[in-house]
C-alpha positions as CSV (number, residue, x, y, z in Angstrom):
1,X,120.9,123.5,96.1
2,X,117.7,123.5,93.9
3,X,114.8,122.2,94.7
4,X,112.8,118.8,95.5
5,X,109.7,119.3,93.8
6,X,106.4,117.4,95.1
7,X,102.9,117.8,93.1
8,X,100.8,116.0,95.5
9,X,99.1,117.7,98.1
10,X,99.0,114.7,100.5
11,X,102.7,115.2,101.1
12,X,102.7,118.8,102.1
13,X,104.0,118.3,105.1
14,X,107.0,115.7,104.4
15,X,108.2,117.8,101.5
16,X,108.1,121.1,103.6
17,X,110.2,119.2,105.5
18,X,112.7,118.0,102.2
19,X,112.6,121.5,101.2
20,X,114.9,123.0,103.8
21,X,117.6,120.4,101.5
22,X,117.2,122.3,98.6
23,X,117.3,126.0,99.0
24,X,118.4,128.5,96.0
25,X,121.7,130.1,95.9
26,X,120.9,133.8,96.8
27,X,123.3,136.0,94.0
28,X,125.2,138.7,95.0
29,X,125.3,142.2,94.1
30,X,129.0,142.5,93.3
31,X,130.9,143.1,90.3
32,X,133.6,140.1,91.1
33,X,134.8,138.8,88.0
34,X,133.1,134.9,87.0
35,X,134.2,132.1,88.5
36,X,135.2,134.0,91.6
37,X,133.2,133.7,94.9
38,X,132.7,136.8,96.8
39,X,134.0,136.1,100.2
40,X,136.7,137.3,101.8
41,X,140.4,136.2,101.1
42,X,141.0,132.6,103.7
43,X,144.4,132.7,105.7
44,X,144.1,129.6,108.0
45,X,142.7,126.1,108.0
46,X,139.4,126.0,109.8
47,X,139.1,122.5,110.8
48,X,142.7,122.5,112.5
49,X,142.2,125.3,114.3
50,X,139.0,123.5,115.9
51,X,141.8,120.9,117.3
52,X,142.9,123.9,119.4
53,X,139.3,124.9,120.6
54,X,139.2,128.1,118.4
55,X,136.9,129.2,115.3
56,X,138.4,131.2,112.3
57,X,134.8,133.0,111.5
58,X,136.3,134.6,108.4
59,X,137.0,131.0,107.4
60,X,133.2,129.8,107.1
61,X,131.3,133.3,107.8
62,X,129.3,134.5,105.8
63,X,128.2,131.5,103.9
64,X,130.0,131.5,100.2
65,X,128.0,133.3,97.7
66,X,128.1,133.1,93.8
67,X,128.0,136.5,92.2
68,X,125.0,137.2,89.0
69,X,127.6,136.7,86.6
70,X,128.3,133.0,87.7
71,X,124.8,132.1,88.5
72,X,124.0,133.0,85.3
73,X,126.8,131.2,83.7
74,X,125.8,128.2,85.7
75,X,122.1,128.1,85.0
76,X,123.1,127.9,81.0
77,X,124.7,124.3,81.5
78,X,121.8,123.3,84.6
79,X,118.9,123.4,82.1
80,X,120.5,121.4,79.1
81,X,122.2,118.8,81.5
82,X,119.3,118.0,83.4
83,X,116.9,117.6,80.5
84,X,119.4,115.3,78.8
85,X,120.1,113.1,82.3
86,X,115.9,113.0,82.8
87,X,115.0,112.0,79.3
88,X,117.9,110.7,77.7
89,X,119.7,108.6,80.1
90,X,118.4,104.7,80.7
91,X,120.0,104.0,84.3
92,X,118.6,100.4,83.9
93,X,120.0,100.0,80.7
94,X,123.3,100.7,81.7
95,X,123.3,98.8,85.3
96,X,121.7,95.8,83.3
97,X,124.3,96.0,80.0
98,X,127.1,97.2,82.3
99,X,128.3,99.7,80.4
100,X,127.6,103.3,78.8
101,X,126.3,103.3,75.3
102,X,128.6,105.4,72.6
103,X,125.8,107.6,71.9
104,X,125.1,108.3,75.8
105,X,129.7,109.7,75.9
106,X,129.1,111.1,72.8
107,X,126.5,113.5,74.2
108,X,128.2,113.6,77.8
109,X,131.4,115.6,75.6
110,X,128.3,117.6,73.3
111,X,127.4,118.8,77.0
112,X,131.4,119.9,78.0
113,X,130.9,117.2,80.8
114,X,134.4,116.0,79.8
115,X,136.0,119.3,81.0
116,X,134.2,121.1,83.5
117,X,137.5,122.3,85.5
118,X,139.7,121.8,82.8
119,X,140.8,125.8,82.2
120,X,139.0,127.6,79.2
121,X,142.5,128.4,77.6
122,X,142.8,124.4,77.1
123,X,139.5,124.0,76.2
124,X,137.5,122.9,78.9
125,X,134.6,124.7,80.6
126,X,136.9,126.3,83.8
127,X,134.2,126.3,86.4
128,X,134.8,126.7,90.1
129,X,134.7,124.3,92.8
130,X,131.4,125.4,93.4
131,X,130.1,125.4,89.9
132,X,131.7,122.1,89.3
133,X,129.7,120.8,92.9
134,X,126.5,122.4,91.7
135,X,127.0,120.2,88.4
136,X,127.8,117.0,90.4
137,X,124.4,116.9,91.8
138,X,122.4,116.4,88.6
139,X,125.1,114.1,87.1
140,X,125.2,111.8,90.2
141,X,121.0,110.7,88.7
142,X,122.9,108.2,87.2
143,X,126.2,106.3,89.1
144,X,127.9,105.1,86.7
145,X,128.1,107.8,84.6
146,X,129.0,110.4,87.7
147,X,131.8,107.8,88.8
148,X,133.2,107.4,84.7
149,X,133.5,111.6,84.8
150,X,134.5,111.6,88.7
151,X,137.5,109.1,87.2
152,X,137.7,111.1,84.4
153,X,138.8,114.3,85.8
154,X,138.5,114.5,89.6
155,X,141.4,112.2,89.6
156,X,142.2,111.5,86.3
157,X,143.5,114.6,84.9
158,X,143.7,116.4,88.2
159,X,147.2,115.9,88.3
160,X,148.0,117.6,85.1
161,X,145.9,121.1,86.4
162,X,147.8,120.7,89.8
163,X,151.5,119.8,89.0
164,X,152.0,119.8,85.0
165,X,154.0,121.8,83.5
166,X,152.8,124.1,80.4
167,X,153.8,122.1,77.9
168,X,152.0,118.7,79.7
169,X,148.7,121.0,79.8
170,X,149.1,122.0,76.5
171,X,149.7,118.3,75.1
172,X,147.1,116.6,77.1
173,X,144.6,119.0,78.5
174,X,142.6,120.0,75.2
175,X,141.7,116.4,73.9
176,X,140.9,115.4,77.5
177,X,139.0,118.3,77.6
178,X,136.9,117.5,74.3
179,X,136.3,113.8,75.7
180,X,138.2,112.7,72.8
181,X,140.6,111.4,75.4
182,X,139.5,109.7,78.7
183,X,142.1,109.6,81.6
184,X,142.4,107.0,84.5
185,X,144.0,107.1,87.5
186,X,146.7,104.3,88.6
187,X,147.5,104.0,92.1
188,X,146.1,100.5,93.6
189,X,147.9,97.4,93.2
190,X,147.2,94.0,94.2
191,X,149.1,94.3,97.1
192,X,148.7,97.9,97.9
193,X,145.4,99.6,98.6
194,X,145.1,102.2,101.5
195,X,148.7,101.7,102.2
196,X,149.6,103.4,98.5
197,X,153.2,103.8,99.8
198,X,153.6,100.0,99.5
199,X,153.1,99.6,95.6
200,X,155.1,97.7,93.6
201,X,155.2,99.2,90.5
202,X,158.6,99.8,89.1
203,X,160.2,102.7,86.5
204,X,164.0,102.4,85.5
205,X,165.6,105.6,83.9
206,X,167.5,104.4,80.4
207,X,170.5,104.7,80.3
208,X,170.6,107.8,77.9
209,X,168.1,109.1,80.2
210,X,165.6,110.0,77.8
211,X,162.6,107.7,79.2
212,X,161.5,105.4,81.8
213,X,160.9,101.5,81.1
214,X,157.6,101.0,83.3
215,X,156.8,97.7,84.4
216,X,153.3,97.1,86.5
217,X,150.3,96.1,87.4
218,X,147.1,98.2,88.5
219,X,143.7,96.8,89.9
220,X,140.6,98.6,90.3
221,X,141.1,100.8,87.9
222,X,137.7,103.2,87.0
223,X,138.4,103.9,83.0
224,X,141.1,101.1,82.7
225,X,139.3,99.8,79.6
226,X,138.5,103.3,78.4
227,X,141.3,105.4,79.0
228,X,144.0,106.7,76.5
229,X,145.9,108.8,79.2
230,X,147.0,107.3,82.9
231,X,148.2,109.2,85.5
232,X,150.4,106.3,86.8
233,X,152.7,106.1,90.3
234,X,155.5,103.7,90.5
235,X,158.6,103.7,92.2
236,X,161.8,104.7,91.0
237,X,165.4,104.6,92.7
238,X,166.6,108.3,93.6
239,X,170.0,109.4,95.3
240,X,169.2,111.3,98.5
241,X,170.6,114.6,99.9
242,X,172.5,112.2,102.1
243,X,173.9,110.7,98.9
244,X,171.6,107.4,99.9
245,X,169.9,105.3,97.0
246,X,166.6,105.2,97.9
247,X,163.2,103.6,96.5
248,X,160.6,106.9,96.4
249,X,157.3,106.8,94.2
250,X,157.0,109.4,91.4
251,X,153.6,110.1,89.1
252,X,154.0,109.6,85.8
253,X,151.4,111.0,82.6
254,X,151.5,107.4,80.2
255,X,149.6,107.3,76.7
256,X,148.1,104.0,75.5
257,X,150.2,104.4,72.5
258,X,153.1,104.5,74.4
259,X,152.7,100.7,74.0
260,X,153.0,97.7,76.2
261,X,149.9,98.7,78.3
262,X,147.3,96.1,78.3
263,X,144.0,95.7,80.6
264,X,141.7,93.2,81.9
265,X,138.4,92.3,81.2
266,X,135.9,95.0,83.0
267,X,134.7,93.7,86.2
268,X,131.4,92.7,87.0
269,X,130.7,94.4,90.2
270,X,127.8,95.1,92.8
271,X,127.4,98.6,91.6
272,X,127.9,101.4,89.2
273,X,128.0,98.1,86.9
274,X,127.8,100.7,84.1
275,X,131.5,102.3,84.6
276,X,134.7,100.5,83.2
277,X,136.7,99.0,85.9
278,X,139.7,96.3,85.1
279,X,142.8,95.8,85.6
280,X,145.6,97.8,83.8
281,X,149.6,96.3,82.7
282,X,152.1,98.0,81.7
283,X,155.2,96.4,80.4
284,X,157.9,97.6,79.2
285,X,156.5,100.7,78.7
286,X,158.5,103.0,77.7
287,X,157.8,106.8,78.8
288,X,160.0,109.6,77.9
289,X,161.4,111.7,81.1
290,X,159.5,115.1,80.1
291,X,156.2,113.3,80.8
292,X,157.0,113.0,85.0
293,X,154.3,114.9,86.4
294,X,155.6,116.7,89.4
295,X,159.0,116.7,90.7
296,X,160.9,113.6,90.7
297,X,160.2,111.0,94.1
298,X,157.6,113.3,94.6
299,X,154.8,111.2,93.5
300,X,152.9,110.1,97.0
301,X,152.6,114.1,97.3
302,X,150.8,114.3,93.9
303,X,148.7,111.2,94.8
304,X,147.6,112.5,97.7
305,X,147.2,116.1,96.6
306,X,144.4,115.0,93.6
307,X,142.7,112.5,96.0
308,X,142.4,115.6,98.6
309,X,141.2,118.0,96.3
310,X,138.5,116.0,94.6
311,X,136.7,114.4,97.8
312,X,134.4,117.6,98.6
313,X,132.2,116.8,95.8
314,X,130.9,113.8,96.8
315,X,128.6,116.2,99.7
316,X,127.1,117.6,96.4
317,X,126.9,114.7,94.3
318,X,125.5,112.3,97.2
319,X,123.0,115.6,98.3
320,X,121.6,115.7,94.8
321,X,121.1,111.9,94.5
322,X,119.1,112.2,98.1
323,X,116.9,115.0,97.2
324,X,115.6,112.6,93.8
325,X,115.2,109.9,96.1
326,X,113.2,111.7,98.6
327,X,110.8,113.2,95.6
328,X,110.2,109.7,94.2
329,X,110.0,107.9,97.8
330,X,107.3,111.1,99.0
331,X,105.3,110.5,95.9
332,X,105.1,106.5,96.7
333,X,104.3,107.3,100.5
334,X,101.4,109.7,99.7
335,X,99.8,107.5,97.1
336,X,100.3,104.0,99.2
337,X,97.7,103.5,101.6
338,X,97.8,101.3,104.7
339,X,95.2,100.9,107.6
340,X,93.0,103.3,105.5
341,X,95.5,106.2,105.7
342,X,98.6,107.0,103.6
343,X,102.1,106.0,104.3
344,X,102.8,109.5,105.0
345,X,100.3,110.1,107.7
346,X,102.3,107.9,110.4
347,X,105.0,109.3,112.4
348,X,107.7,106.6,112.0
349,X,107.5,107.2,108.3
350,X,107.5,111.4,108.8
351,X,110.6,110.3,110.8
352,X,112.2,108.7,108.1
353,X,111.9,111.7,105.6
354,X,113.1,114.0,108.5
355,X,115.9,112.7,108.5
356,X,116.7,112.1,104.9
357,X,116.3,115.6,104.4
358,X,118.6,116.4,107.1
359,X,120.8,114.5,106.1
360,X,120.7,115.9,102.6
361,X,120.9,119.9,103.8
362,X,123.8,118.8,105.9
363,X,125.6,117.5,103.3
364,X,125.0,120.4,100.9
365,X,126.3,122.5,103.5
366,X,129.5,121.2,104.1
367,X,129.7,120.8,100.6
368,X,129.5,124.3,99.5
369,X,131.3,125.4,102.2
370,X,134.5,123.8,101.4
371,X,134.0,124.0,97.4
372,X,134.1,128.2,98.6
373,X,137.2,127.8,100.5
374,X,138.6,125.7,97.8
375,X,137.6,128.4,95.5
376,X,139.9,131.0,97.4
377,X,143.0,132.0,95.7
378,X,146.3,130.0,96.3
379,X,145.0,126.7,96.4
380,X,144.1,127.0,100.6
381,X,144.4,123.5,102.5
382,X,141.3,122.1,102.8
383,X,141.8,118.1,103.5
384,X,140.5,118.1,106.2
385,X,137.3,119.3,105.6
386,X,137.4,117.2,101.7
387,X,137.8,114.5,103.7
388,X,135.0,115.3,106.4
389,X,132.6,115.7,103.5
390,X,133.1,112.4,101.8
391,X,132.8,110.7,105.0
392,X,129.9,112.1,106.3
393,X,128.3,112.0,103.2
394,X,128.8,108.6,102.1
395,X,127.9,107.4,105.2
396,X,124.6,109.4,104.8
397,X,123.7,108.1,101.7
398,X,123.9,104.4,102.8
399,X,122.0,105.3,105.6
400,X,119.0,106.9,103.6
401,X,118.8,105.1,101.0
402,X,118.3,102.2,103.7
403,X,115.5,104.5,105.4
404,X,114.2,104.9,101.9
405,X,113.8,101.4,101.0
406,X,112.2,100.6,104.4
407,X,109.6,103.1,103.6
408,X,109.0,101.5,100.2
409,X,108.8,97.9,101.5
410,X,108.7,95.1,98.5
411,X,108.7,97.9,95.9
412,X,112.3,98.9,97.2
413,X,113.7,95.1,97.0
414,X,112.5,94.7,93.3
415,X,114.8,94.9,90.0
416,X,112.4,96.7,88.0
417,X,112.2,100.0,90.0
418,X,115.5,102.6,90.6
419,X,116.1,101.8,94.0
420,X,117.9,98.5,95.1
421,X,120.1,99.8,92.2
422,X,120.6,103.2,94.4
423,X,121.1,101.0,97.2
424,X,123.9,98.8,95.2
425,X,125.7,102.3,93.7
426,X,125.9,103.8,96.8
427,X,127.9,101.0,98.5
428,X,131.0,101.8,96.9
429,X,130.9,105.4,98.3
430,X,132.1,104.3,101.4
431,X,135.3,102.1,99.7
432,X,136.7,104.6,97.3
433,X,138.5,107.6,97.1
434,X,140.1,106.6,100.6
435,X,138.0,104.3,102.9
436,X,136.5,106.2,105.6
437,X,138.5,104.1,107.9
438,X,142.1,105.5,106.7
439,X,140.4,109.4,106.2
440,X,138.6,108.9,110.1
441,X,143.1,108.2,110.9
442,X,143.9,111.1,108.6
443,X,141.4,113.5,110.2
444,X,142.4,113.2,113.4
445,X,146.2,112.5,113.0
446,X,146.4,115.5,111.2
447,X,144.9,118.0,113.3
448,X,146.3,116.6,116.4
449,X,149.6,116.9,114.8
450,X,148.9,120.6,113.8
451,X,147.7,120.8,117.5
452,X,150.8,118.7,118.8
453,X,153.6,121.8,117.1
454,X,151.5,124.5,118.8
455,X,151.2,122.9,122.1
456,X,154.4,121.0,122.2
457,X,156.2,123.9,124.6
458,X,152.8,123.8,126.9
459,X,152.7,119.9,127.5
460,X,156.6,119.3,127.5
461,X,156.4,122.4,130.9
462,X,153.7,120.4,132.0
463,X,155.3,116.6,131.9
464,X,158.7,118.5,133.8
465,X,156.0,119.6,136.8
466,X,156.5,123.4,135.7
467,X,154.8,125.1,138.5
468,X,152.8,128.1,137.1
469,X,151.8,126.0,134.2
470,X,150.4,123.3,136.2
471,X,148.7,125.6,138.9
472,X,147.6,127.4,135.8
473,X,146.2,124.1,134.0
474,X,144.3,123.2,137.2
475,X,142.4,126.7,137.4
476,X,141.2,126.0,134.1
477,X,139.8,122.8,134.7
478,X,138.3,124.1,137.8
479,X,136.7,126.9,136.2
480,X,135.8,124.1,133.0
481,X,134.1,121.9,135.6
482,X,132.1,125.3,137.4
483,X,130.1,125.7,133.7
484,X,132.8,128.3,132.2
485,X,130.6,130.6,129.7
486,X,132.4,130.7,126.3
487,X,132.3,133.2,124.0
488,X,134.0,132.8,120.5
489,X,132.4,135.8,118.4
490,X,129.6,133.8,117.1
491,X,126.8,135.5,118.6
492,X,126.0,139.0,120.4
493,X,125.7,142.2,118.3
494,X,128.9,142.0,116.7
495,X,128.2,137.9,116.0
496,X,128.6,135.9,112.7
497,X,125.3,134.2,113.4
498,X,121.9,135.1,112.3
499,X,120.2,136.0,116.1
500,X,117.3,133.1,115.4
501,X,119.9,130.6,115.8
502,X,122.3,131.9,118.6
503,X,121.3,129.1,121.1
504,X,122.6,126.6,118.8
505,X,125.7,128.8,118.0
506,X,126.5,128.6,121.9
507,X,126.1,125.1,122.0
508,X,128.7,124.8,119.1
509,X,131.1,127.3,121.1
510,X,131.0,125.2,123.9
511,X,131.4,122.3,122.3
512,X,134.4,123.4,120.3
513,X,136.2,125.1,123.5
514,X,136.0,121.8,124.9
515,X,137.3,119.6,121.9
516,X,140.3,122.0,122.5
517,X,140.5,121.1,125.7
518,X,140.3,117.1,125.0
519,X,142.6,117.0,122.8
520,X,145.3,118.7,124.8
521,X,144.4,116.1,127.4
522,X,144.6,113.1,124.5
523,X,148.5,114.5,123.8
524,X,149.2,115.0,127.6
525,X,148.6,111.4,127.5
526,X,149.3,109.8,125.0
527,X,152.5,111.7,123.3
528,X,153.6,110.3,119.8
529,X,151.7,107.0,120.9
530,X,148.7,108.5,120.0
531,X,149.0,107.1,116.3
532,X,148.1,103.3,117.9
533,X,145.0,104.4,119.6
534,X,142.8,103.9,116.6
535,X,139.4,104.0,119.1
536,X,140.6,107.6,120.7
537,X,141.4,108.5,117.3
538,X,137.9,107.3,115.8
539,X,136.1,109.4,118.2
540,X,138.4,112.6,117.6
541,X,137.9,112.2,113.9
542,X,133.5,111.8,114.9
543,X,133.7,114.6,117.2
544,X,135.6,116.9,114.1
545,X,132.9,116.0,111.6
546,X,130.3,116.8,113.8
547,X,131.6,120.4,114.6
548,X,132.0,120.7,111.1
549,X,128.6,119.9,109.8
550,X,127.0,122.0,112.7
551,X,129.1,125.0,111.7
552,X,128.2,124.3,107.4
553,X,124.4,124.7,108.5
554,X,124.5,127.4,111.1
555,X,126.4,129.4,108.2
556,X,123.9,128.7,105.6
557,X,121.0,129.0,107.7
558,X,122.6,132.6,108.6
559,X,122.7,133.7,105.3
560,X,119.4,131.9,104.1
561,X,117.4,134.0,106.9
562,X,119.5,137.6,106.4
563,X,118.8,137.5,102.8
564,X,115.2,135.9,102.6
565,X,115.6,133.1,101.1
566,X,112.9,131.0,100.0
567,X,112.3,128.4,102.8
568,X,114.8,129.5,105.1
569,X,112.4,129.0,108.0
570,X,112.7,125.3,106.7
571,X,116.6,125.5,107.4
572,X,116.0,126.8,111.1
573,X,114.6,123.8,111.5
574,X,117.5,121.9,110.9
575,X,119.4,123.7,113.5
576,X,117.0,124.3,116.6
């Protein structure tokens, strides 16, 4: 959340406008240990209580804070980091060459980039969520290599810091950690992409049952060609409580030297042209039985437990790639002069930066948000809102770096400026990770069934004509339809929101009392059928992420204008 800077006085008034996207972390005056973020202790899962018209303040009020001891632990890596990524790192190199050079990865481990939440005790640097978020946004200057480390360990590892045992960290962790090994992660097959419960990929226990013989094929694979370690999921056959054979997937940690894994050559693809993508084979591949990672059949769990916990990042990531975009694009639109005025005299082009930055501050918000939930002891669910951030904020970035390059005319559209390659790298943000098709399903299927088990008893008296209920349904309504005035703790004395943005606070009560509402109507109606009413389900999922972002801002903004933060009349502006 640090700053676009602008050195031309001509665009005062668009980068007042792009500063409410960057606004300092404010430290706290606590004496919490490092790495821990001073908020309270989370119970519930905010997003799915929205399903049921309610707001869990104590979930996203007051805005997460960091306390001295991290912010200053964090501003050691910032300054090193960004120096090397300004000076050092030739993004047209690597987009032309496709590929990193040796010397660029050897410097990425000098940094620790390798093993930023990778635990100290193995090595690795053991920052936060939010430490590791704040980190993302200077690495994402450069696609490929913020996609080769997302690989790395946002999925890569992951698995071994959320399901391995002590004796898999202890093997694997530390060289990861270094850089000295670089994982992958194996999931997509030729046949199975965002149906991952349909791969192909096959292990058969020996018959001493000391190992697995692995036999596969993976596409798409980020780090194929790079890796030494591959968190791999295949299918294996496992006796049921029943006493049933069945076919379940299990996630297994695989060495190169494990032999018989091969890959393909490294694709040559629109963007992030730089990182290593290919296919991967394994065959014959024999991996001993201690090296399951998780329980045994429970692989689609770990699967979808890394890809959940690493998706909040991207609001960070994509956030800091905007706010570059937006300096560079502000310096071209107060220098470029058209009908004997500047670029960023004219409205349509003031528009243009209004809304990138809005974009970008959203973004950040819902980022930080969830990387402080995420940072809350016993590893809170947060998929929902993981997934919320990577959809929004993909879809963001395609949509301003589209604004930008409309601003920048010709100069956008040529190869030897940054930006038709921003425009290429950011494509892919929409694809991986989970399309945002599949997570708009997820979002809503899995609040409405977190909704469905609370309100099962209400609709089932309802569908049998239960007389108080329905009289008591209808009064509702009626006093819904007569303008009810909601009140969910959000504003008045005792309320979580700064009093400079309670209007917009109301607004987001109402709207969430009435999302409650909806979606009791949506299960009074559609039942279990629900899950084939993709339109309904789009909308839901639309309506969730919206709520979301407008509670991320009014939090921040709340806690920008309480504590004085520079610019934080910027941030009302984002609201009101």
């Amino acid at each position: 959340m640090w700053g676009i800077s602008g050195s031309m006085s001509c665009c005062g008034l668009i980068l007042r406008r792009a500063a409410a996207a960057s606004v300092c972390w404010a430290p706290v005056a606590c004496t919490a240990s490092p790495r821990r973020l001073s908020t309270s202790r989370r119970s519930r899962a905010f997003a799915k209580e929205l399903f049921l018209g309610k707001i869990e303040k104590k979930e996203v009020f007051p805005f997460p804070e960091v306390s001295q001891d991290e912010l200053n632990e964090i501003n050691q890596f910032v300054g090193p980091i960004e120096k090397f990524f300004t000076e050092e790192v030739d993004s047209q190199k690597i987009d032309q060459e496709g590929k990193i050079p040796k010397e660029t990865l050897e410097k990425l481990k000098s940094l620790g980039l390798f093993g930023m939440q990778v635990p100290e005790e193995y090595g690795g640097l053991g920052l936060s969520n939010t430490m590791y978020a704040r980190l993302g946004e200077i690495v994402s200057l450069d696609g490929s290599i913020a996609v080769m480390l997302a690989a790395h360990q946002a999925i890569g590892l992951k698995g071994l810091i959320l399901a391995g045992t002590e004796e898999q960290k202890a093997k694997y962790l530390p060289k990861l950690a270094s850089g000295e090994h670089i994982a992958a992660f194996c999931l997509t097959e030729p046949a199975s992409g965002s149906d991952a419960a349909s791969i192909q990929a096959r292990a058969v226990l020996s018959e001493d049952k000391k190992y697995y013989v692995l036999n596969g094929s993976k596409v798409w694979i980020t780090n194929g060609g790079l890796a030494n370690i591959f968190t791999v999921f295949a299918k294996i056959k496992v006796v049921d409580s029943d006493s049933s054979v069945k076919d379940k997937i299990t996630a297994f940690i695989v060495e190169r030297d494990f032999g018989g894994v091969t890959n393909g050559k490294p694709e040559d693809k629109l963007g992030i042209r730089g990182s290593n993508t290919c296919e991967v084979h394994f065959e014959n591949t024999r991996v001993p039985v201690e090296n399951v990672l998780g329980e045994v059949g429970g692989g689609f769990k770990v699967a979808m437990n890394i890809l959940n916990s690493g998706r909040f990042s991207m609001g960070s990531s994509v956030a800091g790639m905007l706010k570059k975009l937006i300096e560079m694009t502000a310096e071209y639109a107060c220098t470029r002069k058209q009908f004997n005025r500047n670029l960023s005299e004219f409205g349509l082009i003031q528009e243009k930066f209004a809304l990138m930055a809005q974009k970008a501050y959203v973004m950040e918000s819902m980022a930080y948000l969830t990387a402080g939930m995420l940072d809350q002891p016993g590893f809170p669910d947060c998929s929902i809102e993981a997934a919320m951030v990577k959809v929004f904020s993909s879809e963001g970035a395609w949509q301003c770096v589209s604004e930008a390059l409309q601003i920048l005319g010709g100069t956008g559209y040529m190869k030897g400026y940054p930006y038709e390659r921003m425009l290429r790298d950011t494509r892919i943000l929409l694809i991986f990770e989970g399309t945002n098709e599949i997570l708009r399903m997820y979002i809503a299927l899995t609040g409405l069934q977190h909704a469905g088990r609370i309100l099962t008893a209400r609709i089932n008296e309802l569908k049998r004509g239960n007389v108080t209920t329905v009289f008591e349904t209808i009064g509702r309504r009626l006093r819904d339809s007569l303008g009810r005035t909601v009140d969910l703790g959000l504003t008045g004395n005792l309320g979580a929101v700064h009093p400079s943005v309670a209007d917009s606070a109301r607004k987001l009560e109402e709207n969430v009392y009435y999302f409650g509402r909806t979606v009791e109507t949506l299960l009074l109606r559609f039942g279990k059928a629900i899950v084939e009413e993709q339109m309904v389900l789009k909308r839901v999922a639309n309506i969730l992420i919206n709520l979301y972002g407008m509670t991320a801002v009014l939090s921040r903004a709340s806690r920008s204008m309480r504590a004085g933060l520079r610019n934080h009349d910027h941030e009302i502006l984002q609201i009101i």
